[in-house]
C-alpha beads as a LAMMPS data file, in Angstrom:
LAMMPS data file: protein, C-alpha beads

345 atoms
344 bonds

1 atom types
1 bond types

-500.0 500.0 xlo xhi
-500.0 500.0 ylo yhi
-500.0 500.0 zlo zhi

Masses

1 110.0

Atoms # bond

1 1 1 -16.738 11.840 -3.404
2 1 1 -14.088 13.279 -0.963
3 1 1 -11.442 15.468 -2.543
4 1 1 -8.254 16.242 -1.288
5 1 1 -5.453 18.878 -2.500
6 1 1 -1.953 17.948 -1.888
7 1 1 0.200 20.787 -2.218
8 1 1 4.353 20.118 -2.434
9 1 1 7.012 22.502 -4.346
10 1 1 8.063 23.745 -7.288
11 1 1 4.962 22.764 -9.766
12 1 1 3.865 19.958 -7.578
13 1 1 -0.011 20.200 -6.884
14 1 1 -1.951 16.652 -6.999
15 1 1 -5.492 17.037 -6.562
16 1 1 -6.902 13.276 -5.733
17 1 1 -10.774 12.639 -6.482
18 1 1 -10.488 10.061 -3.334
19 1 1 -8.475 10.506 -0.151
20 1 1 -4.264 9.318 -1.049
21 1 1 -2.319 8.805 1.673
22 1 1 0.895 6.183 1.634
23 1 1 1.507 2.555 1.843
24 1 1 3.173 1.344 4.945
25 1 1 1.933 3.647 7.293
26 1 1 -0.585 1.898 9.625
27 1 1 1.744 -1.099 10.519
28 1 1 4.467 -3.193 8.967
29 1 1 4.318 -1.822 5.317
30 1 1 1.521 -2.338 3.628
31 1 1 -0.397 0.139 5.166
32 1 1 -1.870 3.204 4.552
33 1 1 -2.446 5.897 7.080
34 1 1 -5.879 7.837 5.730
35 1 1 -6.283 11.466 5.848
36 1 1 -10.121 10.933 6.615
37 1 1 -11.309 10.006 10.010
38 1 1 -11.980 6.233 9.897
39 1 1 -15.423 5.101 9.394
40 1 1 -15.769 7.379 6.473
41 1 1 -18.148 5.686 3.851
42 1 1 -18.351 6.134 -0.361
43 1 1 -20.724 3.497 -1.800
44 1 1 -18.956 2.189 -4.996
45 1 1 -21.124 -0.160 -7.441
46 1 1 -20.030 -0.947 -10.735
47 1 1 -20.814 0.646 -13.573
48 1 1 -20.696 -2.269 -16.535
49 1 1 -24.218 -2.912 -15.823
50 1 1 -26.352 -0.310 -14.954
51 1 1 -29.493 -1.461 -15.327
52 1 1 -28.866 -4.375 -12.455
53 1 1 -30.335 -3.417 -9.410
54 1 1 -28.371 -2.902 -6.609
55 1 1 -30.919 -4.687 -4.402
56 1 1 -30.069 -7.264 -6.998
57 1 1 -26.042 -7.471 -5.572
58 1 1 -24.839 -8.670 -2.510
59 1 1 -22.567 -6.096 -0.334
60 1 1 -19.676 -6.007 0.723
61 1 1 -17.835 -3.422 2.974
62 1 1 -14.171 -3.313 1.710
63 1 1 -11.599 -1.028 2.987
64 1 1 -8.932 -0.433 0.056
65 1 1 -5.594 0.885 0.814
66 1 1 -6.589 4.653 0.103
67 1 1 -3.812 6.205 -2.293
68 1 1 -2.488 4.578 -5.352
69 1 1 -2.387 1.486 -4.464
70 1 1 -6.341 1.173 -4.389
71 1 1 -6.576 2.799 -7.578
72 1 1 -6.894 -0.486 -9.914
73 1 1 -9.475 -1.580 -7.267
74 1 1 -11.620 1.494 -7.903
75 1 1 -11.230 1.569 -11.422
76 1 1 -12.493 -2.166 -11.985
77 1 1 -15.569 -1.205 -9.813
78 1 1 -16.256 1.210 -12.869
79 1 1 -15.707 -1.177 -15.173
80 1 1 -18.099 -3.434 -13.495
81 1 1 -15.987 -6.570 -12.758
82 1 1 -17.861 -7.024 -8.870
83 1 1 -21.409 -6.258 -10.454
84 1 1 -20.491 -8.850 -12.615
85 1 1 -19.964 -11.331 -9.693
86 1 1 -22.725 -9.772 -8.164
87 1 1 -21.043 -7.552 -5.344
88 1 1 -22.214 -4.193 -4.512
89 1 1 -19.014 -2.878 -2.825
90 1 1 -19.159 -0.428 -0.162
91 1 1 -15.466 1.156 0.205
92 1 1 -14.643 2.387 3.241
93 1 1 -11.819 4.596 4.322
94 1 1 -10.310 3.268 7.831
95 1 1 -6.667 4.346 9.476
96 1 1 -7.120 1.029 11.341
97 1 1 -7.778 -1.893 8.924
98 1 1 -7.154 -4.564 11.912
99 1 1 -10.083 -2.302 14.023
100 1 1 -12.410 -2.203 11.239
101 1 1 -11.960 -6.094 10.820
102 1 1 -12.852 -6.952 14.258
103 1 1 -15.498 -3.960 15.223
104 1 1 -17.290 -5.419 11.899
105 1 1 -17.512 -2.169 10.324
106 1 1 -15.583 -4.001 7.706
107 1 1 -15.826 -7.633 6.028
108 1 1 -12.555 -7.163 3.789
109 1 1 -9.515 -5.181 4.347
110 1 1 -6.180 -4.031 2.273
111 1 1 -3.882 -4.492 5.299
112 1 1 -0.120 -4.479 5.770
113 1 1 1.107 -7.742 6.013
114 1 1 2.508 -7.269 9.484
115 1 1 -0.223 -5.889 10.631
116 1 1 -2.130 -8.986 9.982
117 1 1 0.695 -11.041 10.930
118 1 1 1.026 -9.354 14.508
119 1 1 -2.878 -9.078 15.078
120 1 1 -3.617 -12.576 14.510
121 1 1 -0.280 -13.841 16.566
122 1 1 -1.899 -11.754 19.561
123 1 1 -5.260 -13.601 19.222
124 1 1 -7.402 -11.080 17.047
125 1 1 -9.776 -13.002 14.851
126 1 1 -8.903 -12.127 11.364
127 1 1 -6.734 -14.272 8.701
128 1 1 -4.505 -13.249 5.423
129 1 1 -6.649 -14.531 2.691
130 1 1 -4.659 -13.488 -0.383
131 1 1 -1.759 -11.814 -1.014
132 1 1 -2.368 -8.411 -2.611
133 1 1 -1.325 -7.378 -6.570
134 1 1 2.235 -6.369 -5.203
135 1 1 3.689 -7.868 -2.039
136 1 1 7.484 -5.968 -2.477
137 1 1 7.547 -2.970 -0.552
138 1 1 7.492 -0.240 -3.306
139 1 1 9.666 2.626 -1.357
140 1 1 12.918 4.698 -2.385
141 1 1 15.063 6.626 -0.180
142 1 1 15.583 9.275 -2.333
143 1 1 18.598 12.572 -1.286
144 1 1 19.272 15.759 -2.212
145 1 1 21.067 15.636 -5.718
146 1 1 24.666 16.253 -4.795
147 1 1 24.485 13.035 -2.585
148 1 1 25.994 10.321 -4.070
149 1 1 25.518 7.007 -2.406
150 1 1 24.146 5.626 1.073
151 1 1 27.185 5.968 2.914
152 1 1 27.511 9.954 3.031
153 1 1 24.166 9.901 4.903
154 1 1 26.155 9.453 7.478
155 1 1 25.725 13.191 10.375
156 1 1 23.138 13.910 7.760
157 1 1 19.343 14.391 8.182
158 1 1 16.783 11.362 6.913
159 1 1 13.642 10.483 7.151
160 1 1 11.853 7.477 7.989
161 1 1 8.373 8.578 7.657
162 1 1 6.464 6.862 10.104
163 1 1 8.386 5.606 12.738
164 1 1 7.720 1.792 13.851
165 1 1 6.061 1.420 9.960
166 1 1 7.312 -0.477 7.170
167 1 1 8.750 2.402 5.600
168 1 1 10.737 2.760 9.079
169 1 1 11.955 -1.174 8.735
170 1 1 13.032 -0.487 5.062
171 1 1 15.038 2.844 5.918
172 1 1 17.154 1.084 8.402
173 1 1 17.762 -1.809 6.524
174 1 1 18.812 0.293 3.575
175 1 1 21.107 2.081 6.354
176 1 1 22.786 -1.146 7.860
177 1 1 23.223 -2.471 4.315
178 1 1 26.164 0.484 3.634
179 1 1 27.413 0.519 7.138
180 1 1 25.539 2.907 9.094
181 1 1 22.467 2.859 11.699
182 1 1 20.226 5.376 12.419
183 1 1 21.685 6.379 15.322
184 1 1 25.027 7.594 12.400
185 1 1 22.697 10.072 11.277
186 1 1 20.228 12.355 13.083
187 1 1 16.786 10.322 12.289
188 1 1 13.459 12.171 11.838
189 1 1 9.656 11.311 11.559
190 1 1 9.003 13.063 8.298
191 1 1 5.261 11.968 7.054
192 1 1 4.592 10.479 4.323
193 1 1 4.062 11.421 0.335
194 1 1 3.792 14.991 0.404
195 1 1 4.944 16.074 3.537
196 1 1 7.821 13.808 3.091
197 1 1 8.831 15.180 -0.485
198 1 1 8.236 18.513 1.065
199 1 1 10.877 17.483 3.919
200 1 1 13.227 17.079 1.037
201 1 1 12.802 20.035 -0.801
202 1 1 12.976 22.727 2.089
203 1 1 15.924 21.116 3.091
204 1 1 14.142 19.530 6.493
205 1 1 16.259 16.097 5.425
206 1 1 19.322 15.530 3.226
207 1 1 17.514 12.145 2.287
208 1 1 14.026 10.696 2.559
209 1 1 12.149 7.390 2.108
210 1 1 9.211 7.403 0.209
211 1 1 6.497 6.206 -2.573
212 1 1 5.450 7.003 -6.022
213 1 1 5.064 9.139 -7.662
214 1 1 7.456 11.157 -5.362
215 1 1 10.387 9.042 -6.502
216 1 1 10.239 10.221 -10.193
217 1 1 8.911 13.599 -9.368
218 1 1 11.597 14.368 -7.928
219 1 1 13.453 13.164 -10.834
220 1 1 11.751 15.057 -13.263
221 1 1 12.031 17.997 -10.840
222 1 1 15.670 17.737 -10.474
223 1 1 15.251 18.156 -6.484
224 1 1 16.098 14.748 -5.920
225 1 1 17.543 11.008 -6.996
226 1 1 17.244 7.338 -5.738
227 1 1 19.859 6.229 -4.017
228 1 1 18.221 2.911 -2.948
229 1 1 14.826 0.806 -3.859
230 1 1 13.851 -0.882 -0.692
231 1 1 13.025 -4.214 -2.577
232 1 1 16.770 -4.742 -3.650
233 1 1 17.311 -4.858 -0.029
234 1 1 14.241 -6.811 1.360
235 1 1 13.068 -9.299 -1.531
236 1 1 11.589 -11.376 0.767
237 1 1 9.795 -9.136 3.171
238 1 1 5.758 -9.320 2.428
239 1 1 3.889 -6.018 2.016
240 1 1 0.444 -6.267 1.375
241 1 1 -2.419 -8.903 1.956
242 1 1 -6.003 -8.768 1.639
243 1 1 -7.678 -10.103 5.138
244 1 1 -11.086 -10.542 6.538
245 1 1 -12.413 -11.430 10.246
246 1 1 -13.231 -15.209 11.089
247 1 1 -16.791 -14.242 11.390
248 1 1 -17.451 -13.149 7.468
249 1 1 -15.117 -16.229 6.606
250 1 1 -17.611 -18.126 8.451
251 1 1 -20.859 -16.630 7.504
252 1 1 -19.582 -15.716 3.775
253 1 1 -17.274 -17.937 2.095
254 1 1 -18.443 -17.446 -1.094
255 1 1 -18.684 -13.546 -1.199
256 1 1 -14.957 -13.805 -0.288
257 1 1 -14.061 -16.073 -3.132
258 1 1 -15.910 -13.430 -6.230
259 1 1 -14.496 -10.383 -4.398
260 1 1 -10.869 -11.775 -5.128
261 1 1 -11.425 -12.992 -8.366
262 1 1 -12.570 -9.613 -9.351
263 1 1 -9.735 -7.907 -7.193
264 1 1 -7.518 -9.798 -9.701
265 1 1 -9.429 -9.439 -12.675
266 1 1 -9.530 -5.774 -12.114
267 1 1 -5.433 -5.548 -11.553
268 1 1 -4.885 -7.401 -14.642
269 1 1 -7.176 -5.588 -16.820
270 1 1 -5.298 -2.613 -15.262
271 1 1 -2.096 -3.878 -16.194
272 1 1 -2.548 -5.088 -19.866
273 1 1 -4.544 -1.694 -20.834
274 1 1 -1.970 -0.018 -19.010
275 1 1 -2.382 3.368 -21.436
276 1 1 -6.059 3.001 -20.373
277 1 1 -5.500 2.682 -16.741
278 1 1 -2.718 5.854 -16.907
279 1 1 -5.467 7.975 -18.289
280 1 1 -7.605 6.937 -15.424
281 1 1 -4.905 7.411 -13.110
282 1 1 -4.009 10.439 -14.230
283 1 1 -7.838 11.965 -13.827
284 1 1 -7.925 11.058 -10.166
285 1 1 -3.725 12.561 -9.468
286 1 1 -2.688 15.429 -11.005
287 1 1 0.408 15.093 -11.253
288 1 1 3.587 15.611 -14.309
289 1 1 2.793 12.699 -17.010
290 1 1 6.469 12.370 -17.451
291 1 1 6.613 11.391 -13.432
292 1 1 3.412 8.855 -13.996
293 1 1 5.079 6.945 -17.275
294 1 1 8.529 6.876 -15.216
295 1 1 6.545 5.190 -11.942
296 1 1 4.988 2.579 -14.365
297 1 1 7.677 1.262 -15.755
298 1 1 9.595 1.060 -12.407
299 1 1 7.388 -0.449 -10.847
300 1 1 6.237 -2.928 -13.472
301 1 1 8.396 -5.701 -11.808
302 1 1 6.001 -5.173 -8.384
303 1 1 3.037 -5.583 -10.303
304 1 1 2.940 -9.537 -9.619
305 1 1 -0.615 -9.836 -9.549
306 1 1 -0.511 -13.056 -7.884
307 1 1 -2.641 -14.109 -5.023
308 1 1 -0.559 -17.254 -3.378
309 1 1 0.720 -16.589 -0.020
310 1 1 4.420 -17.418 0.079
311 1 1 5.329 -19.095 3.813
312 1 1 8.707 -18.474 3.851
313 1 1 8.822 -14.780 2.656
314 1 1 6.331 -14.838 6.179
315 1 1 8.858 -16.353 8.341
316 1 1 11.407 -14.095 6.579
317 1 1 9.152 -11.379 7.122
318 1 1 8.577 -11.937 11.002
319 1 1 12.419 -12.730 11.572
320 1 1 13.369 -9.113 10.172
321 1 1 10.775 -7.037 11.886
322 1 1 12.018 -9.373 15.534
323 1 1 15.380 -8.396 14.844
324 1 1 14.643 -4.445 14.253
325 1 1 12.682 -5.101 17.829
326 1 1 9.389 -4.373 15.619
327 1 1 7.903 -8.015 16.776
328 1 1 8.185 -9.699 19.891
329 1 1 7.759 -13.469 18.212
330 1 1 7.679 -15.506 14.952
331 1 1 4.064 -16.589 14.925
332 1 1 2.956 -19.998 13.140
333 1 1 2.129 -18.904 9.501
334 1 1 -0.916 -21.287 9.092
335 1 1 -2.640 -19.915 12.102
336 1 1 -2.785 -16.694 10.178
337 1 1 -3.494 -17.720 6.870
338 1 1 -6.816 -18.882 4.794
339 1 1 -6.283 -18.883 1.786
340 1 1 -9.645 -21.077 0.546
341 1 1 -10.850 -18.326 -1.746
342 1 1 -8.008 -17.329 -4.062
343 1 1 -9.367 -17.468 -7.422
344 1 1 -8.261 -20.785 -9.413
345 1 1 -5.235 -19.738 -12.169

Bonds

1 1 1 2
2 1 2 3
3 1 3 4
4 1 4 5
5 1 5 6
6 1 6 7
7 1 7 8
8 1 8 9
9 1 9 10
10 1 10 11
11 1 11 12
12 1 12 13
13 1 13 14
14 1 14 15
15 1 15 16
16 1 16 17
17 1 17 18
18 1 18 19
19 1 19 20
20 1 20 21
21 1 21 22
22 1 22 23
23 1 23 24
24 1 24 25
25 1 25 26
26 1 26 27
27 1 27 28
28 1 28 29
29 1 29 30
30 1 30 31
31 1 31 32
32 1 32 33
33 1 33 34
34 1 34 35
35 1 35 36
36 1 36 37
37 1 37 38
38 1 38 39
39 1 39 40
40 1 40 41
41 1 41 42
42 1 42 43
43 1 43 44
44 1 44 45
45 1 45 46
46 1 46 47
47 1 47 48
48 1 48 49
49 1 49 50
50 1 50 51
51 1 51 52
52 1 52 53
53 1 53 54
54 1 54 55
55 1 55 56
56 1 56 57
57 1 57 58
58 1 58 59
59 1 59 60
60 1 60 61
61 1 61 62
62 1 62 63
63 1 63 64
64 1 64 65
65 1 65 66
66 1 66 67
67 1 67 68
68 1 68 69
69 1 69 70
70 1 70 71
71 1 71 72
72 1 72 73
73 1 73 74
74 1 74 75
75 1 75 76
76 1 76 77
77 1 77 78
78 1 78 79
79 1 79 80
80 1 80 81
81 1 81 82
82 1 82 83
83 1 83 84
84 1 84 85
85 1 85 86
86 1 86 87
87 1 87 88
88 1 88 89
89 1 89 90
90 1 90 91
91 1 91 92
92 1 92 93
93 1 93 94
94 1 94 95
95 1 95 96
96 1 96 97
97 1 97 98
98 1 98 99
99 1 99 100
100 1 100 101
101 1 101 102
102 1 102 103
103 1 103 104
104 1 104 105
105 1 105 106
106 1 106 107
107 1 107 108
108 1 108 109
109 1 109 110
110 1 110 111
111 1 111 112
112 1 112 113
113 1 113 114
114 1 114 115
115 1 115 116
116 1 116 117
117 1 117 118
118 1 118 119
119 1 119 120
120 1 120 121
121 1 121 122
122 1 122 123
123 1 123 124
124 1 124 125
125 1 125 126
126 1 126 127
127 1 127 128
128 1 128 129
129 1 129 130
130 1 130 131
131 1 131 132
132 1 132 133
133 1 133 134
134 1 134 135
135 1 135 136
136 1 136 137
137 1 137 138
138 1 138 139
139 1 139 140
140 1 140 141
141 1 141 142
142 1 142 143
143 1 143 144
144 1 144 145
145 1 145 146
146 1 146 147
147 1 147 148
148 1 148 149
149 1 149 150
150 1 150 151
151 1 151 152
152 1 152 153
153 1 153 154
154 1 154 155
155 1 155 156
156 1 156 157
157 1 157 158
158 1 158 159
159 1 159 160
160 1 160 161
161 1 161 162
162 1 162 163
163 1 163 164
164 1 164 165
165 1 165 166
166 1 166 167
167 1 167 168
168 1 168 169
169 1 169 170
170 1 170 171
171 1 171 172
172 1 172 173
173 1 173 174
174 1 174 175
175 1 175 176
176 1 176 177
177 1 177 178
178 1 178 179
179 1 179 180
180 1 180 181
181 1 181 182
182 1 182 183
183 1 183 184
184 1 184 185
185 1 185 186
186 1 186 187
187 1 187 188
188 1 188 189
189 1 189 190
190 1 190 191
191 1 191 192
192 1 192 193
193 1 193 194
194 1 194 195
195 1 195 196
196 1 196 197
197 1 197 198
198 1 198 199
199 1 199 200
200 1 200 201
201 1 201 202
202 1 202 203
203 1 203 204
204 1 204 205
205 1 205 206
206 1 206 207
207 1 207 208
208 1 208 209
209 1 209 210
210 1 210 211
211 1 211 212
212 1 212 213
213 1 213 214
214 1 214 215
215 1 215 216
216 1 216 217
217 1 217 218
218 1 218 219
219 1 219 220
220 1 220 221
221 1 221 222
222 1 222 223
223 1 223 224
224 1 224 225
225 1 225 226
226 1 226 227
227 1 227 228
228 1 228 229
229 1 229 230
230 1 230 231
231 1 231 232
232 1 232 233
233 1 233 234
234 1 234 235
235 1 235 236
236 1 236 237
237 1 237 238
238 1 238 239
239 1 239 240
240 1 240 241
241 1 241 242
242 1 242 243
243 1 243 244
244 1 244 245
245 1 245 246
246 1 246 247
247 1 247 248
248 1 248 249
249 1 249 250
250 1 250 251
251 1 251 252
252 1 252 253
253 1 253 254
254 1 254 255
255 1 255 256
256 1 256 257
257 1 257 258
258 1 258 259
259 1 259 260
260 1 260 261
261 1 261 262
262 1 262 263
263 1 263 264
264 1 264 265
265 1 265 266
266 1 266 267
267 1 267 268
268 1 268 269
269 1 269 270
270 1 270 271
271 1 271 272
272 1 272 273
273 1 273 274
274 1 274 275
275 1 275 276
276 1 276 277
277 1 277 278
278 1 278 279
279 1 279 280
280 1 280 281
281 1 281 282
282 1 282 283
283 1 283 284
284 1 284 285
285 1 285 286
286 1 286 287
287 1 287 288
288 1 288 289
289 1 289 290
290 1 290 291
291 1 291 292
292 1 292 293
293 1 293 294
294 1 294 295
295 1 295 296
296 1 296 297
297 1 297 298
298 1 298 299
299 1 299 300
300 1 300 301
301 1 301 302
302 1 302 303
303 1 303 304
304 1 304 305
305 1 305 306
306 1 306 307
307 1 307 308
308 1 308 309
309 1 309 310
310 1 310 311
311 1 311 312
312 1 312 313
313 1 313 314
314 1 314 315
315 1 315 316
316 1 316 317
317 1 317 318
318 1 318 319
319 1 319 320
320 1 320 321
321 1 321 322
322 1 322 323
323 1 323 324
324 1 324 325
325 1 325 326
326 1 326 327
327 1 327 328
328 1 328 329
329 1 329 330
330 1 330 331
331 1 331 332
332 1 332 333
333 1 333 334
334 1 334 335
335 1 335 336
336 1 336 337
337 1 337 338
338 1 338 339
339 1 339 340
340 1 340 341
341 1 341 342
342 1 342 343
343 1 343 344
344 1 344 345
């Protein structure tokens, strides 16, 4: 299993047991650039029952986000919940979860929303078919502690990550909430997680948008504080979806409907053994406890864990990223949706 060591400052050193990277970096905001090449492979079946043969399963080639936000995914392959629907998943880490779609070298992706969205406005053959466990976009613009509020930004240094990302759409928009653009401060493409905390404290940026953990570690560091969380400012704008090319809709309806249900089941198992799924999480990112337990419970209100597809947060999604010149046109939402496998509540 690929390892990766993420080195920031002070005590920070998070040593991942799969490849992190951050959400919202491979298109609108869901997405996660990976720091593997894409195309790189790690077999994954379930260990709840090992004495079913694999030949036994069917596979499936998922790409989860890589980073936290596949964690829960990962964790309910080891607790078996796709053996026990009979899947023998195949993760695959891809920078390009729209490419992997449509060169087949996927059948189900963790993709942006926008990403979709845009894609399958343009004519590529893939749909949404469910909305992922969080659809909020789960980013902070965090500043150097003796910045107060938004508005002294202003001549100062932030970063928006990735430009033309999610994390990009949610940095202005925190901006042009208090009164400023980014052309009122000098506006840098910083990276993302680690290089982006790192941009912050070697005094690169005065301010910085980013993910957890990097919110609270810097918190519990004292080399930073929130000034903003992006989903007080976009409630509405849709983050994550789980999507799959026409061609495996076609040829494999009913692999699509047990991966889901145990995408689901394996996000709330996470979520009610949550003490459980922290020790987990905490083998796999080594990072301060104190940062972890603070993330959680943030984020707690993210953790929706429902699978619908909400039209209007769509259209409200599309109309923001035409007016920050991120999308040419508001697409019709049913041509990009399918949403004939989410599991039955």
């Amino acid at each position: 299993m690929a390892k990766r060591t993420w080195v920031g400052t002070g005590v920070l050193t998070i040593v991942l047991s799969l490849v992190l990277a951050a959400c919202g970096g491979n298109s609108g905001t869901g997405g996660t650039p990976a720091a593997e090449p894409a195309g790189s492979d790690q077999s994954a079946q379930a260990g709840g029952d090992a004495g079913q043969a694999s030949d036994k399963l069917q596979k499936v080639r998922y790409a989860p986000f890589n980073g936290v936000s596949g964690l829960a995914v990962r964790y309910g392959i080891e607790q078996g919940f796709f053996a026990e629907e009979g899947l023998d998943i195949e993760l695959v880490s891809t920078q390009n979860p729209i490419e992997a779609l449509t060169s087949k070298e996927v059948d189900v992706a963790d993709s942006a929303t926008t990403g979709v969205i845009v894609a399958a406005g343009k004519g590529a053959p893939v749909k949404i078919i469910s909305s992922m466990f969080r659809t909020k976009g789960p980013f902070y613009l965090i500043a150097r502690p003796e910045i107060k509020s938004v508005e002294e930004l202003a001549g100062k240094k932030v970063g928006a990550a990735v430009l033309g990302t999610g994390l990009d759409v949610y940095t202005q928009s925190i901006l042009q909430a208090h009164g400023l653009t980014k052309q009122d401060v000098t506006y840098l493409a910083t990276g993302v997680n680690e290089a982006a905390y790192a941009s912050l404290t070697t005094g690169q940026v005065d301010a910085t948008i980013i993910h957890e953990p990097f919110a609270s570690l810097a918190e519990v560091e004292g080399t930073g504080h929130i000034l903003a969380q992006g989903w007080d400012y976009l409630p509405t704008f849709h983050t994550g979806v789980l999507a799959s090319s026409d061609a495996f809709i076609e040829s494999s309806p009913e692999l699509l409907e047990k991966l889901l249900r145990a995408y689901f089941k394996s996000q709330a198992y996470a979520k009610e053994h949550l003490e459980e799924y922290k020790a987990y999480f905490l083998e796999q990112v080594k990072v301060d406890p104190e940062a972890v337990d603070k993330a959680f419970e943030r984020e707690a209100v993210l953790w929706e864990n429902n699978p619908d597809v909400d039209r209007s947060a769509l259209e409200d999604t599309q109309q923001i990223q035409v007016d920050l010149g991120f999308q040419d046109q508001i697409y019709p939402v049913d041509e990009l949706l399918d949403l004939r496998f989410i599991p039955s509540k």
